[in-house]
N, C-alpha and C positions, 0 to 999 in steps of 0.2 A: 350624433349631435343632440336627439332627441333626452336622450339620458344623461348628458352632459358630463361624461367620462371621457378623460386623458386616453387618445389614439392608443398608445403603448399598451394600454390594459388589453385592447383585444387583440392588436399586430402578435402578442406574443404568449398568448391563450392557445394551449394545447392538453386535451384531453390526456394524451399520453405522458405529456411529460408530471403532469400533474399527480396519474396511479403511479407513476413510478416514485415518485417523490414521497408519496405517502407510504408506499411499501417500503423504501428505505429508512425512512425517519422510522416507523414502526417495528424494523428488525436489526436498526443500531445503532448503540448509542455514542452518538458523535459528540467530539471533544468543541467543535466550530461549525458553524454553519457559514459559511463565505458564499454572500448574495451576490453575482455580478451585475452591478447596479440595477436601478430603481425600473427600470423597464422590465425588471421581474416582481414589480409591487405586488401583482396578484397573489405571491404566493405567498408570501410575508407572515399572513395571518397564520397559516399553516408550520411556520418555525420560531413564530413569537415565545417565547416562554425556554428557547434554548439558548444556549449562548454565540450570537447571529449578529455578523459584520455585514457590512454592504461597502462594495466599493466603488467608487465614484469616477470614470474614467472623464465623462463634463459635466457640468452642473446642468442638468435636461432643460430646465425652463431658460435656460440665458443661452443656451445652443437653440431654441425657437426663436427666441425675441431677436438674434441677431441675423437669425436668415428670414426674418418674418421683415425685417430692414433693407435688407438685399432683395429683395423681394419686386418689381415693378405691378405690377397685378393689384389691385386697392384689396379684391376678394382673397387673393391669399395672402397678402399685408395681415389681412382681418384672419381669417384661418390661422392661421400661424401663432398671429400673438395671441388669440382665444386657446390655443393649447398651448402655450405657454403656461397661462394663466392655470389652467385645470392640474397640466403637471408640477405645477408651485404648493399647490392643495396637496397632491401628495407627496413633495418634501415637507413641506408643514408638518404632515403626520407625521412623514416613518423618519425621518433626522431624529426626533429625540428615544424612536422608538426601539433601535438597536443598541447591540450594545458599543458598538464604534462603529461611527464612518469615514471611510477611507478617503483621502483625496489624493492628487496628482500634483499640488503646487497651491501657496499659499494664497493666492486669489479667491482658489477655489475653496479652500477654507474660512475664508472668509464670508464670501456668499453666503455657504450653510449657514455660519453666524449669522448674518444677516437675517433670514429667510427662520431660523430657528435657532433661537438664542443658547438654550439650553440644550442641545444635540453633542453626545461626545461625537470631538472628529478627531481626528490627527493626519496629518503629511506625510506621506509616503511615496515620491517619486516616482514615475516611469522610469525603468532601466533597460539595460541594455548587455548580451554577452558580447565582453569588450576580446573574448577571445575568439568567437567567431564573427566580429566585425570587425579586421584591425585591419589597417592602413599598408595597402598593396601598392605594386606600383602598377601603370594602367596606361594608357591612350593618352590619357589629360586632353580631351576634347569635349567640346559643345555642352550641354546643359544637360543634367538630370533631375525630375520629380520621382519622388514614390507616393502612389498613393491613386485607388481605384477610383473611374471619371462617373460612376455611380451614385458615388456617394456625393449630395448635394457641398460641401464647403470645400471636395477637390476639383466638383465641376465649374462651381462657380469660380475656383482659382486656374481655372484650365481656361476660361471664357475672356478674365481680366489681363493674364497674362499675354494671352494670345493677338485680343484685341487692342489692349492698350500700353502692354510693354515689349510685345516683340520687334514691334513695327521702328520704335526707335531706337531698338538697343539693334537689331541690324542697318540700318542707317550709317551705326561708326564701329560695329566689328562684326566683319562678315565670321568670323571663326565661333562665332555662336552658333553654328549648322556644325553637327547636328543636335536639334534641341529633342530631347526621349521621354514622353510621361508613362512609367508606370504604372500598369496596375490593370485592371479590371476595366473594360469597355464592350460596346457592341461594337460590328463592323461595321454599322451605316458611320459611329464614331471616329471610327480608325479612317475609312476613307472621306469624312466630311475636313475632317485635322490636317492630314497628310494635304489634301487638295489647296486647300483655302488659306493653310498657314505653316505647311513646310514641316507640322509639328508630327516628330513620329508615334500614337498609341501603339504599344507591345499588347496589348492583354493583358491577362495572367501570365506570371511567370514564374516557376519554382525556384528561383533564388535571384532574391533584388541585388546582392554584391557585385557580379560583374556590371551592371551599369552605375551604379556607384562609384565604382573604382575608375572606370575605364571615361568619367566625365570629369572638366575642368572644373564645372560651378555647380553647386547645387541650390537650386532656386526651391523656392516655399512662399508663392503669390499668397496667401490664404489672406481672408478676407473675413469670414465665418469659422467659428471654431469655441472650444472650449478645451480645457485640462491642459496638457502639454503633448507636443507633437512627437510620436514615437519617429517619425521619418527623419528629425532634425537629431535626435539620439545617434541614429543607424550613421547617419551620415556624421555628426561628431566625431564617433567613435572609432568609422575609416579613416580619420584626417584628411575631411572634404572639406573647404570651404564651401561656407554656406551663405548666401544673401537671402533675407528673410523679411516680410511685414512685421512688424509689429504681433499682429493678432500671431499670427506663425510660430513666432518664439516665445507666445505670453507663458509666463510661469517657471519657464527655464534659466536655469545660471545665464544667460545669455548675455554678454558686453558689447556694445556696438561696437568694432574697431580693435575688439581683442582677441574672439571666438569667434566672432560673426559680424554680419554688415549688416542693418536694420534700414529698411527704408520702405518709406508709406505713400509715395507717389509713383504712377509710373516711369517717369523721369529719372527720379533718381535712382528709382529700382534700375534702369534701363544705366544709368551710369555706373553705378556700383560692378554688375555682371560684367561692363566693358571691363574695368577695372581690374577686378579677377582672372579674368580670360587673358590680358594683355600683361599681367603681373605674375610673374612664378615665385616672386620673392614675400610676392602678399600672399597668395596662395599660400605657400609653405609654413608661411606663419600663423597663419590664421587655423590653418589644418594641424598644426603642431598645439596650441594654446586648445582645440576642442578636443582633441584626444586627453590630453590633462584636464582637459574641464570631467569629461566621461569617467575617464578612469579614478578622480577623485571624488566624484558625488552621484554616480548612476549605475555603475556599475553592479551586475546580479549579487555579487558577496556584501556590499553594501546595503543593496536594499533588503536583500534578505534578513541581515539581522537586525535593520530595522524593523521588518515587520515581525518576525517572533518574539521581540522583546515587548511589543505593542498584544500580540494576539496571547499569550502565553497565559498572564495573571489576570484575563477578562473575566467577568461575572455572567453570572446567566442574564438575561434581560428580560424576567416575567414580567413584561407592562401589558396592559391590558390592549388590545386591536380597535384602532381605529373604525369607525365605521360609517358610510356615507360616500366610502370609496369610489 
């Protein structure tokens, strides 16, 4: 705080990985330098001068500002949007300082604009192997999430759901049991969920498909977010029906009512999932129109030659390094 640097500069400061990087930039000469985004700004200065993408999975400062919103606490309201603010300073800098930046959906292309007018960027999709997610047959029961209760925008959609859309959407279909969130938890988590709201946490699991498959509905409370949601791909591309927020589907092909169901209250969330659950003819529909949504705009053969046609004729990017970092 005293030095008034963006958290990420030092979450992700490591001696080591640092001699390594310099030992390899030193014994070869690389065609591309591919930054996985800006939470490796430290190293930047160190591949400035080569020909060096960075790709954008959220835009870091509008993933702060919006869970600095979520937020009850006035002190981490404040925290929050104070590094927002810090890590805006350094998309300032390094947007126009590569030689493309990569985005996930045209919102987030915009931002950059915003934020740095003159920054090459371009759109490049999340995708999805639509041949090892394809559309099984399964249980066709209860609800599934993916996505680890660690990470703050699936804990917070773990919190909303629970507390303020489970309660009414079992009210009018008890066949919403069993409800399974994916991913990554402690056990005080697993047994505080299970107790309190019925909801099952798995952990970690080596392959999200069998709960995919084997659920009626697949829900996406989110609330906080940025980029586009790999979980709502996964689950397109089985021919899941999907009910979603808003925030959940930002960025994606998404149609209310054609691929997906979009609702922003828990209410309607809560009718929607009855919806699904008590309709196989909606389901099937809906699940049929997102595999075509997948397989026409996300899929890895697609995105791939989108990006080499992007990375192929790039220039070097000798701009000079920012500094004040």
């Amino acid at each position: 705080m005293l030095r008034r640097r963006a958290y990420t500069l030092y979450a992700y400061e490591s001696s080591a990985f640092r001699a390594r990087l310099a030992h390899l930039l030193a014994t070869v000469d690389y065609d591309v330098v591919h930054v996985d985004s800006l939470d490796l700004a430290a190293y930047l200065p160190m591949v400035v001068g080569r020909r060096t993408t960075c790709t954008h999975h959220n835009i870091e400062s509008q993933l702060l500002r919006r869970r600095a919103q979520s937020e009850r606490a006035p002190w981490r309201r404040g925290y929050l949007s104070w590094q927002a603010r810090l890590v805006e300073r350094l998309e300032q800098r390094w947007y126009p300082r590569v030689a493309l930046n990569v985005v996930v959906s045209d919102n987030d292309r915009q931002t950059i604009a915003d934020v740095a007018p003159d920054a090459p960027v371009a759109v490049v999709p999340n995708g999805v192997d639509v041949a090892a997610f394809r559309p099984e047959p399964g249980r066709e029961e209860g609800l599934v999430f993916v996505g680890g209760a660690n990470w703050f925008p699936n804990r917070d959609a773990l919190n909303y759901f629970g507390e303020e859309i489970l309660p009414s959407l079992r009210g009018h279909s008890p066949d919403a049991v069993p409800v399974r969130w994916v991913g990554r938890c402690s056990e005080s988590d697993r047994a505080h969920w299970a107790d309190r709201y019925g909801i099952e946490l798995t952990g970690y699991v080596d392959d999200v498909r069998p709960y995919i498959r084997d659920a009626a509905c697949y829900v996406v409370p989110l609330r906080v977010g940025g980029g586009t949601r790999l979980k709502i791909l996964d689950a397109w591309s089985m021919g899941k029906a999907v009910v979603s927020t808003s925030i959940g589907c930002e960025g994606l092909a998404a149609t209310d009512g054609g691929n997906i169901l979009i609702r922003d209250t828990p209410q309607e969330f809560a009718t929607a999932v009855s919806q699904v659950l008590k309709d196989r003819t909606l389901r099937e529909r809906l699940g049929r129109a997102a595999r075509q949504t997948v397989e026409r705009s996300y899929s890895w053969d697609v995105i791939g030659d989108a990006l080499n046609r992007l990375y192929l004729p790039l220039p070097a990017n000798g701009v000079p390094v920012p500094t004040g970092m």
